[in-house]
C-alpha positions as a Python dict, from the first residue, in 0.01 Angstrom:
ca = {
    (1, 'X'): (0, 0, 0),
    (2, 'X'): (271, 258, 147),
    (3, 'X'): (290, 464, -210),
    (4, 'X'): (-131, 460, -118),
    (5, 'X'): (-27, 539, 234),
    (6, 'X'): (178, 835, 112),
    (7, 'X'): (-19, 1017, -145),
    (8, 'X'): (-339, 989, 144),
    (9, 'X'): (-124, 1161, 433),
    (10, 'X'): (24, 1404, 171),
    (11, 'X'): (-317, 1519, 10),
    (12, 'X'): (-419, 1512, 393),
    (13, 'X'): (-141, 1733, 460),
    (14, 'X'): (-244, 2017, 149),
    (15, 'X'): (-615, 2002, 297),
    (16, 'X'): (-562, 2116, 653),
    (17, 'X'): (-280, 2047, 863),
    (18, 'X'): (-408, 2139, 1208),
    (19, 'X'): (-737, 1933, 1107),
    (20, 'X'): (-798, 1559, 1300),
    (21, 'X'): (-746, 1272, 1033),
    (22, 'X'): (-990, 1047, 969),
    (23, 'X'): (-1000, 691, 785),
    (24, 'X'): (-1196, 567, 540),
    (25, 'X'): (-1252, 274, 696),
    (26, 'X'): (-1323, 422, 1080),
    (27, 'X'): (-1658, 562, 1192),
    (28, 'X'): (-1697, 966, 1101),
    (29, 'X'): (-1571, 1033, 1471),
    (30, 'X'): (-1288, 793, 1484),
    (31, 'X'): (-975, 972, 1425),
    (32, 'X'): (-620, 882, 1385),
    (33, 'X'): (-397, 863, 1705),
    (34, 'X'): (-695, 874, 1957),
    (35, 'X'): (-587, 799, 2285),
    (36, 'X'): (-800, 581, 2497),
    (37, 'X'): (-1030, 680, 2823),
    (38, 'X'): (-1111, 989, 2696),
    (39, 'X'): (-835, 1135, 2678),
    (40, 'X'): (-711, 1471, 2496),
    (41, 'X'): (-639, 1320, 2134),
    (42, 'X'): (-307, 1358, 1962),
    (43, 'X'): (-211, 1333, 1616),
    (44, 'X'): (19, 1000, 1579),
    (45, 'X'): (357, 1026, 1396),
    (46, 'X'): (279, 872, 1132),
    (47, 'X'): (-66, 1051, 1017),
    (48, 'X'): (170, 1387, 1077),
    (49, 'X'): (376, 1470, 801),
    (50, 'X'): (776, 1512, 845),
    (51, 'X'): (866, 1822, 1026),
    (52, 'X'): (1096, 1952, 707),
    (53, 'X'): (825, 1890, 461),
    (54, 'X'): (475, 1837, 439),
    (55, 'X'): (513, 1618, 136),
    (56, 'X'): (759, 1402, 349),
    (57, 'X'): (555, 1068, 531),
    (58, 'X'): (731, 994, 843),
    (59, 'X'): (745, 671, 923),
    (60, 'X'): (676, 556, 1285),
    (61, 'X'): (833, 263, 1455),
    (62, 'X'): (606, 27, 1440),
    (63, 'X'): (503, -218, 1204),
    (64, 'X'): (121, -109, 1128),
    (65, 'X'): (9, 225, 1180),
    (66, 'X'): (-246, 384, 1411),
    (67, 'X'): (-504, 291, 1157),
    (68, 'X'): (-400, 90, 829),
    (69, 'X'): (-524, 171, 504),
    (70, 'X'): (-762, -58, 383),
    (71, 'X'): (-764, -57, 18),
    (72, 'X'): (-608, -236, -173),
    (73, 'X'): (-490, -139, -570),
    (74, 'X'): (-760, 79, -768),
    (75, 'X'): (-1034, -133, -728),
    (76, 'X'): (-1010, -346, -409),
    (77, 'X'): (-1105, -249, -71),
    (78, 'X'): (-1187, -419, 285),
    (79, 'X'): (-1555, -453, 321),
    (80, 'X'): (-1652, -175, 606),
    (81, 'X'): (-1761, -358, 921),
    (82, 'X'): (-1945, -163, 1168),
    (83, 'X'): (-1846, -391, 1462),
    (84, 'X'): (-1486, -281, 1470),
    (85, 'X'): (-1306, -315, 1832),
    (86, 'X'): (-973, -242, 1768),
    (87, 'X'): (-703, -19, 1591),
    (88, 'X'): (-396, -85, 1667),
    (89, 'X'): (-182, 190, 1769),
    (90, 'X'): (192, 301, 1713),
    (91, 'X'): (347, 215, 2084),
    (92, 'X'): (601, 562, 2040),
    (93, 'X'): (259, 743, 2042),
    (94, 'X'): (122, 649, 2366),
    (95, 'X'): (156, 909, 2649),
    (96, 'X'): (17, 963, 2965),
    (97, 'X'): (-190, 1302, 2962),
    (98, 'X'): (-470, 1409, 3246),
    (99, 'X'): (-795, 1617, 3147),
    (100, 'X'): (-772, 1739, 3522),
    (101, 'X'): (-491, 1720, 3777),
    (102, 'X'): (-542, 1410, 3966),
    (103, 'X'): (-625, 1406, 4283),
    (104, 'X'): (-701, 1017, 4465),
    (105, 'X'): (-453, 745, 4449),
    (106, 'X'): (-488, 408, 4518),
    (107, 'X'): (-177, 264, 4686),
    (108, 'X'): (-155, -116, 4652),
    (109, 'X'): (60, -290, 4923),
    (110, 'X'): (180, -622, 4944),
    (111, 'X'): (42, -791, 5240),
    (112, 'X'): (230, -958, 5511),
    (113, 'X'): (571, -798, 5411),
    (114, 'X'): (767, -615, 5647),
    (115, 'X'): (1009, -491, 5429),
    (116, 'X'): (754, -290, 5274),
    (117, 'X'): (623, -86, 5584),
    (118, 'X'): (878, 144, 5590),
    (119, 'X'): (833, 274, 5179),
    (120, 'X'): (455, 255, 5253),
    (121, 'X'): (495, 486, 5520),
    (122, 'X'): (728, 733, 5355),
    (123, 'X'): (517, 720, 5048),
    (124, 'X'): (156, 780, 5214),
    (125, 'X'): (325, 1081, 5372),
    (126, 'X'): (422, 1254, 5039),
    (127, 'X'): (100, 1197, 4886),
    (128, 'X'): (-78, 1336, 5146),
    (129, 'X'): (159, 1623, 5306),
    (130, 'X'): (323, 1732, 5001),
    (131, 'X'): (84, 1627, 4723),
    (132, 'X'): (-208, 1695, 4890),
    (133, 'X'): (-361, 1396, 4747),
    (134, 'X'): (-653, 1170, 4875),
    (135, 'X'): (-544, 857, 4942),
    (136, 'X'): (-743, 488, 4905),
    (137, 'X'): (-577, 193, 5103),
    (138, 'X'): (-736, -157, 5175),
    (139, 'X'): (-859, -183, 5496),
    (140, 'X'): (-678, -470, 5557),
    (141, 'X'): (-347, -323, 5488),
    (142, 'X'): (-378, -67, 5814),
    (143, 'X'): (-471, -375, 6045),
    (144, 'X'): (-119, -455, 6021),
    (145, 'X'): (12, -441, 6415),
    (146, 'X'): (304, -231, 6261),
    (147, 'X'): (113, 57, 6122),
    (148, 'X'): (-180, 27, 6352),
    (149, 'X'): (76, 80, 6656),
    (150, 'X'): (298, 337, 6492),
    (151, 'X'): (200, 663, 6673),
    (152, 'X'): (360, 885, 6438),
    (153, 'X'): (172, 756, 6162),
    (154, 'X'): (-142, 802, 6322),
    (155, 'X'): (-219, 1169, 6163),
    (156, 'X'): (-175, 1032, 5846),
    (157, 'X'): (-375, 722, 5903),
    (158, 'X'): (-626, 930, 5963),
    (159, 'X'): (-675, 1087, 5599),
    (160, 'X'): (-696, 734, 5479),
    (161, 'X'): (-980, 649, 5238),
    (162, 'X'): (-1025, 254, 5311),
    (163, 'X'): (-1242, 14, 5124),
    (164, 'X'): (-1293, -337, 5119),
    (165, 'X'): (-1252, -632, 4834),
    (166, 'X'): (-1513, -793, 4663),
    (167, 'X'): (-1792, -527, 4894),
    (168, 'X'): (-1666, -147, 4757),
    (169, 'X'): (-1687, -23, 4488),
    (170, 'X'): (-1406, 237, 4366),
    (171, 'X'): (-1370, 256, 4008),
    (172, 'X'): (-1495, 576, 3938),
    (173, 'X'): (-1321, 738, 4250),
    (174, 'X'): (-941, 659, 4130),
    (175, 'X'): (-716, 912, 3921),
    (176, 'X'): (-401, 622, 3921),
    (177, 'X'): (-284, 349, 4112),
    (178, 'X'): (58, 305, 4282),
    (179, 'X'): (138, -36, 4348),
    (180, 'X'): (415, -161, 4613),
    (181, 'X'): (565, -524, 4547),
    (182, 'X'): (589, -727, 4288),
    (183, 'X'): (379, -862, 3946),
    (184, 'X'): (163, -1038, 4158),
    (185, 'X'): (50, -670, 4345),
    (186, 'X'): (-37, -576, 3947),
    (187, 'X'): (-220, -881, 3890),
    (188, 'X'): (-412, -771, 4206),
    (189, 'X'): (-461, -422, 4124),
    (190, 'X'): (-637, -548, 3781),
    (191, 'X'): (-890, -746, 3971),
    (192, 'X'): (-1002, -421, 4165),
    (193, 'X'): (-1139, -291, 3813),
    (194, 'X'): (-1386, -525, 3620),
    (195, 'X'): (-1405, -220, 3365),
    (196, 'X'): (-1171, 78, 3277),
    (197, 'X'): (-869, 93, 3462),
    (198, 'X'): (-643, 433, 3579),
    (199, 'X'): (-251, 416, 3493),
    (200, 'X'): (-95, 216, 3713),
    (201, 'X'): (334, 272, 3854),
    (202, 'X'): (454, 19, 3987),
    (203, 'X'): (752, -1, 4225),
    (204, 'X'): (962, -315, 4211),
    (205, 'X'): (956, -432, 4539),
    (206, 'X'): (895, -832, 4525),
    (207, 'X'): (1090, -1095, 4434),
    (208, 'X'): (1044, -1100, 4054),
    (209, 'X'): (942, -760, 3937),
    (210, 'X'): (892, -861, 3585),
    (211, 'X'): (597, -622, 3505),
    (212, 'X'): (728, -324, 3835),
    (213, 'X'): (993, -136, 3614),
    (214, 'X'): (1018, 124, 3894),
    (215, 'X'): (1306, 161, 4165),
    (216, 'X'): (1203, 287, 4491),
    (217, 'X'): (1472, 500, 4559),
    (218, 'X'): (1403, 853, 4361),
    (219, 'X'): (1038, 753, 4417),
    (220, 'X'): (926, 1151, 4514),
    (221, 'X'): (1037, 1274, 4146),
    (222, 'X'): (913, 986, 3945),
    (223, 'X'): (600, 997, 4123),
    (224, 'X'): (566, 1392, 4032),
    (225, 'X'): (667, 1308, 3717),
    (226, 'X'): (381, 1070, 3642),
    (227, 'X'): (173, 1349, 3792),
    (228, 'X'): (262, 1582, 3599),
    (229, 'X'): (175, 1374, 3299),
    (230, 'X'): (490, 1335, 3128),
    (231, 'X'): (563, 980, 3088),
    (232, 'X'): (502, 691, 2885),
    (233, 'X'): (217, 413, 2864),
    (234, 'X'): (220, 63, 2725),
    (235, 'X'): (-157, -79, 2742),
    (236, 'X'): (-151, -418, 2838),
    (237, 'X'): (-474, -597, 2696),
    (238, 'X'): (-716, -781, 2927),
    (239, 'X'): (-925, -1106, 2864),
    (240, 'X'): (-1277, -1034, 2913),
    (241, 'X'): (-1461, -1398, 3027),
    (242, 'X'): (-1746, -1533, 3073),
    (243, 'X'): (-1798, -1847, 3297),
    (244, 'X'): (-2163, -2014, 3228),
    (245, 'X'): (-2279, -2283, 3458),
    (246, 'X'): (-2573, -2467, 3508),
    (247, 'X'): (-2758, -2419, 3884),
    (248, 'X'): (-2695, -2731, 4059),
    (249, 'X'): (-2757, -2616, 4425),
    (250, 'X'): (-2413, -2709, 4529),
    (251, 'X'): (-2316, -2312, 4629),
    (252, 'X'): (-2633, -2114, 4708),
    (253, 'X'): (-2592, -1767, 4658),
    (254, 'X'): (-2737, -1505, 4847),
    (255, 'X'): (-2763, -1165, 4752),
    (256, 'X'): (-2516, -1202, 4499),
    (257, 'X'): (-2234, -1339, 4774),
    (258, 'X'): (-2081, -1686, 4827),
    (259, 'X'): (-2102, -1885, 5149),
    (260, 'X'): (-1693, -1854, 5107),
    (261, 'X'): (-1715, -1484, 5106),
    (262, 'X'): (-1631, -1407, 4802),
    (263, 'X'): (-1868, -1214, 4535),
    (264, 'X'): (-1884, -1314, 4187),
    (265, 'X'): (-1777, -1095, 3922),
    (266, 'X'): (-2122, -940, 3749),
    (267, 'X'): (-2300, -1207, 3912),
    (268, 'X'): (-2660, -1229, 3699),
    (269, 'X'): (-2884, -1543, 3733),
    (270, 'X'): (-3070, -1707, 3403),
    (271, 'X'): (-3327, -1965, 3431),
    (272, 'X'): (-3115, -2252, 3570),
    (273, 'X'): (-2793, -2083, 3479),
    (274, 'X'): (-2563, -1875, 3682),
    (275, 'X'): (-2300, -1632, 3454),
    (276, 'X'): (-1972, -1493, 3650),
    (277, 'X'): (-1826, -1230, 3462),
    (278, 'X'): (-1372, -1123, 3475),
    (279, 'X'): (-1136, -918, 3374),
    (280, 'X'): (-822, -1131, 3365),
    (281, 'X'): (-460, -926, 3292),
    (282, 'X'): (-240, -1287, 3250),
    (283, 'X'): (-435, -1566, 3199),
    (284, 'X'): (-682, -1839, 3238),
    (285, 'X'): (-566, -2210, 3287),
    (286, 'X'): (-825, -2460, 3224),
    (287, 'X'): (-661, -2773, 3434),
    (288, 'X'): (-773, -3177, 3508),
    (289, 'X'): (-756, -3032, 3875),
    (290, 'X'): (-728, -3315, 4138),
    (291, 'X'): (-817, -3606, 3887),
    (292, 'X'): (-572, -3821, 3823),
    (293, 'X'): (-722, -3874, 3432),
    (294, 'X'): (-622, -3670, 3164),
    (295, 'X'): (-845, -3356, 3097),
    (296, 'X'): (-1049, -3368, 2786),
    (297, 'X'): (-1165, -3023, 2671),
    (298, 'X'): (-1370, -2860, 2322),
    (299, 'X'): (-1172, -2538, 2213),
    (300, 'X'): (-1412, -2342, 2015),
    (301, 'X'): (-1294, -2009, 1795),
    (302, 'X'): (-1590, -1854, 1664),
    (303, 'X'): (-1807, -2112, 1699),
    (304, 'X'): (-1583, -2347, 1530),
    (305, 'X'): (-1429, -2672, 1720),
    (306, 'X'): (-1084, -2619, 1590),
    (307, 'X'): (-915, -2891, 1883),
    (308, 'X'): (-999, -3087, 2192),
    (309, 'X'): (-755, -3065, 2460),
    (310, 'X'): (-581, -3399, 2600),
    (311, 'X'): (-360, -3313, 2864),
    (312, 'X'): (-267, -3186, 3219),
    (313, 'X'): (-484, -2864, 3039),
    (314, 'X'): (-484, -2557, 2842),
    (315, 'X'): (-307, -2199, 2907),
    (316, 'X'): (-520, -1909, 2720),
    (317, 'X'): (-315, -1606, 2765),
    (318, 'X'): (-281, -1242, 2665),
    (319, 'X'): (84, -1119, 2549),
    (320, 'X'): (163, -984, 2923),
    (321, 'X'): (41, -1344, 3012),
    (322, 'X'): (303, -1498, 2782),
    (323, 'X'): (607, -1436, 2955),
    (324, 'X'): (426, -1606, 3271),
    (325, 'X'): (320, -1964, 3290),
    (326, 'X'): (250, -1995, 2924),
    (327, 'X'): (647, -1953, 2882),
    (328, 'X'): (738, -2171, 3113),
    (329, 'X'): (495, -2435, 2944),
    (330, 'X'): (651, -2383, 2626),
    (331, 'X'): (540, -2106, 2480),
    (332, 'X'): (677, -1820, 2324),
    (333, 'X'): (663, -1445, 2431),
    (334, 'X'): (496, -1173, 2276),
    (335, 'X'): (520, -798, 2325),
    (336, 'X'): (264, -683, 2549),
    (337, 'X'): (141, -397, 2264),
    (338, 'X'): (107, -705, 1997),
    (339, 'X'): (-273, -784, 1925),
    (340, 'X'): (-301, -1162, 2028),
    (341, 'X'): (-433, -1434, 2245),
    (342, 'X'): (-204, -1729, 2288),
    (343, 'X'): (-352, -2091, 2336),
    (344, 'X'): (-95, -2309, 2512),
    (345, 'X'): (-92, -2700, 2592),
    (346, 'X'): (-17, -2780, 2964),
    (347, 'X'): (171, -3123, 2896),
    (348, 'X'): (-59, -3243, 2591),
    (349, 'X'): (-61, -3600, 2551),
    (350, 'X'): (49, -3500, 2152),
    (351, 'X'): (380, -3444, 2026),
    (352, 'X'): (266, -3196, 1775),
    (353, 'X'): (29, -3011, 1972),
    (354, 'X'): (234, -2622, 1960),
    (355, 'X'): (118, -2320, 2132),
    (356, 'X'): (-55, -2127, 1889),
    (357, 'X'): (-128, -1759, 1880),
    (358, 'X'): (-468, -1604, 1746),
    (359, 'X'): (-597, -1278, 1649),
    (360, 'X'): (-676, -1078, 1961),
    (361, 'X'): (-1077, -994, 1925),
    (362, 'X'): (-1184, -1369, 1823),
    (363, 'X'): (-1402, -1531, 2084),
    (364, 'X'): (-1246, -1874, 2257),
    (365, 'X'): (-1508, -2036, 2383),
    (366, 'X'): (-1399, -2421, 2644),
    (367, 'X'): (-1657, -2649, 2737),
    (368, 'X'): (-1558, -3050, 2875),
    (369, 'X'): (-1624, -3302, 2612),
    (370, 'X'): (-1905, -3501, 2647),
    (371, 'X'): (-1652, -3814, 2666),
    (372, 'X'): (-1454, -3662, 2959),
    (373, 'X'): (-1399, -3866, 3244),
    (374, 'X'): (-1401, -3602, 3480),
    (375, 'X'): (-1439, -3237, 3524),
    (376, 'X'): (-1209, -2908, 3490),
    (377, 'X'): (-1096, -2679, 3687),
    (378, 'X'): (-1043, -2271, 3621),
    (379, 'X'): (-899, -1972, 3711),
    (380, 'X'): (-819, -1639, 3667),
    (381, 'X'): (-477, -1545, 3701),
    (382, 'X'): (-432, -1795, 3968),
    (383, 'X'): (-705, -1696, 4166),
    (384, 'X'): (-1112, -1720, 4163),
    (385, 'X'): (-1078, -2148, 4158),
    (386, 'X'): (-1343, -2352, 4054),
    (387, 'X'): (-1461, -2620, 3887),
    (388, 'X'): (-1641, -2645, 3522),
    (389, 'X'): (-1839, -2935, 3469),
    (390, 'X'): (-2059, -3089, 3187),
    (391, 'X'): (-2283, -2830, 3043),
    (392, 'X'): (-2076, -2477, 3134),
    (393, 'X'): (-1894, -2326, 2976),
    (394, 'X'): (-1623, -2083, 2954),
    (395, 'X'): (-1574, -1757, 2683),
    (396, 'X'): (-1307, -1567, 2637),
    (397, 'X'): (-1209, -1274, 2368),
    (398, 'X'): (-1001, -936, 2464),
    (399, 'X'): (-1131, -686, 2667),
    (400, 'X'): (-1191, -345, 2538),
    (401, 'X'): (-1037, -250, 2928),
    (402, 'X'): (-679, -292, 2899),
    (403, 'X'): (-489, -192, 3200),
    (404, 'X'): (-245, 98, 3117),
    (405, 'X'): (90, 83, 3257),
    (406, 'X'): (332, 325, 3300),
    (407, 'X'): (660, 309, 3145),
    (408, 'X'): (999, 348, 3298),
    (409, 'X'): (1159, 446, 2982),
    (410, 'X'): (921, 326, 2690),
    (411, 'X'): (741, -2, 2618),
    (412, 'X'): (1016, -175, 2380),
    (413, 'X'): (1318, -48, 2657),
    (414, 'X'): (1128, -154, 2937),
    (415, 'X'): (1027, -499, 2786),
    (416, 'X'): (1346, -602, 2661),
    (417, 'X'): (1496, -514, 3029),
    (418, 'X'): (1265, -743, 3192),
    (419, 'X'): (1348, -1026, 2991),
    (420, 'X'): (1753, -965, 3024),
    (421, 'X'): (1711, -929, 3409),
    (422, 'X'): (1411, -1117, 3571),
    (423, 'X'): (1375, -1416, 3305),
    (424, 'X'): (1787, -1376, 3208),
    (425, 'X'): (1638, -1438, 2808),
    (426, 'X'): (1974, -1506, 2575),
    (427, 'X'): (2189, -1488, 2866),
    (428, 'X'): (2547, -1673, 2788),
    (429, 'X'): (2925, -1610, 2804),
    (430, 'X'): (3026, -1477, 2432),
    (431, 'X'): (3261, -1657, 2193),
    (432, 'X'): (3572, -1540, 2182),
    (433, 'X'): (3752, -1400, 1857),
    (434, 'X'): (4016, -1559, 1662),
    (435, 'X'): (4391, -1459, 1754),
    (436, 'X'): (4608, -1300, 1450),
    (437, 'X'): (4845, -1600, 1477),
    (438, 'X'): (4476, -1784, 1362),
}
């Protein structure tokens, strides 16, 4: 497969060299190393042949490239499917790059922290003063006494763009995000976008800062850095889900809003059926709730019962997710640029019962079994509670909206960093060496 590999890049290489590259396999305007939203494309290290030679092929650092060959020997070849979601990409190839200079940030704040006011503050000002840059804050986040009775802040107040949750829409008025706090300010920022999200930097300013690889401190050249374009992107895949439930009359909706408040993702109405639509960045835990029985719970891939679920629940989790409450139920983590959705057990009443992982593009679908003694209870990276009950049901396959995040150094640095400082993974004093006497 890699003498295939070479001979295809090679011949590639004779035909045109400045020319995209294009797989077999890939529809006729799918071509190697495309970057995602739109952006400029760029040929990928390995579909580029070695700088010294053009009959060289230059590996890339990854284990698959951008788009893998897909035939096999003389003869054998992978049957061309037109509903193809996903290539996977070489992570050393992803860059940030802007069609147009950006010009509206989003700045994400973590509410009811006062250590935060003061880097707010000085940040807003840059933006605006220096930058020149609209900025979009939650409305919520200037009703703070502190900023709201800050006089000097006032003039910049005033250039504000505010919008509410769950009632504006700002999706298409975003170049990138900046968020303030820690992974659960991310988490937040992905709710904002139910479809394509801009880059988000985010500042490690909480208590954990798993997912926030940036320091506050040199904040004005690492934000005009980012601007600038010149940094590095690991796309962290999203769950797309769909929640199906059957109209009991227990929470009337009206014009598509809650009596809580709150408005549904996509909310759309069937006869007798009401679909909620999410984009979830971690996970979604499927739980017994306040029942003291065990849940009991169908897991369907593909349309295929493969498992019901007896246990305190079930933990369905993208790679970013893994490192979050499917690790601390057992499970094991996976690099946020590795393809995969990870079913975990929350305390299954099974010895054997392992998290497993799954290809990422399969469709999970959860429904109670029709010998449960109660109902479930679900959410969406720990927020957007409520309960499933006979009859609904619950999808779930990844979104083809990741949420791209910029990189400190590079995805494998920055990953491996986390794990050593906010989880302490491998941490331990080392063995000492034998004397020469021994």
């Amino acid at each position: 497969m890699e003498m295939s590999r070479e001979k295809l890049c090679a011949s590639k290489a004779d035909g045109s060299s400045d020319s995209a590259f294009h797989c077999s396999a890939c529809p006729s305007d799918q071509d190697w190393g495309s970057t995602s939203r739109g952006r400029a494309k760029s040929r990928s290290l390995s579909a580029s042949p070695a700088l010294g030679s053009t009959k060289e092929f230059r590996r890339t650092r990854s284990l698959h490239g951008p788009c893998p060959v897909t035939t096999f020997g003389p003869k054998a070849c992978m049957l061309q499917n037109p509903k193809t979601i996903m290539h996977i990409q070489d992570p050393a190839s992803q860059r940030l790059t802007w069609n147009k200079p950006p010009k509206s940030v989003l700045v994400i704040k973590k509410i009811r922290d006062a250590s935060l006011l003061q880097p707010f503050k000085e940040l807003c000002v840059y933006l605006t003063e220096e930058n020149n840059m609209i900025v979009y804050v939650e409305k919520k986040v200037l009703e703070d006494p502190a900023i709201a009775n800050d006089e000097n802040f006032g003039p910049v107040k005033k250039k504000f763009c505010t919008f509410r949750e769950d009632y504006d829409d700002i999706s298409n008025q975003i170049d990138f995000i900046i968020c303030l706090g820690g992974d659960g300010t991310l988490l937040y920022a992905s709710s904002l976008f139910q479809g394509s999200v801009p880059p988000v930097m985010a500042f490690h300013l909480g208590s954990l800062g798993f997912l926030t690889p940036f320091n506050f401190e040199n904040f004005q050249s690492q934000v005009t850095q980012v601007i600038e374009g010149n940094a590095a992107l690991v796309l962290r895949s999203r769950l797309k889900v769909k929640v199906v439930k059957e109209h009991r009359d227990k929470s009337p909706v009206h014009n598509g809003i809650e009596e809580n408040g709150v408005v549904s993702a996509n909310l759309e109405k069937e006869v007798g059926k009401q679909i909620m639509q999410y984009q979830v960045l971690n996970e979604v835990v499927v739980d017994r709730g306040p029942s003291s029985y065990l849940s009991n719970v169908d897991v369907f891939l593909d349309g295929h019962l493969i498992t019901t679920v007896q246990g305190d629940g079930v933990i369905v989790s993208t790679p970013t997710g893994s490192t979050a409450y499917a690790a601390a139920a057992g499970a094991s983590m996976i690099h946020p640029n590795v393809p995969a959705i990870m079913i975990t057990p929350i305390c299954p009443h099974s010895l054997s019962f392992r998290p497993i992982v799954v290809p990422a593009g399969v469709e999970l679908k959860i429904m109670l079994s029709p010998d449960a003694r109660n109902t479930a209870w679900v959410s969406f990276d720990g927020r957007k509670r409520q309960e499933i009950c006979h009859g609904d049901s619950i999808s779930i396959t990844t979104s083809c909206y990741p949420l791209p995040s910029i990189c400190f150094r590079d995805p494998v640095s920055d990953w491996f960093e986390s794990l050593a400082e906010c989880l302490h993974w491998n941490v331990r004093k080392k063995q000492n060496n034998f004397t020469v006497e021994e």
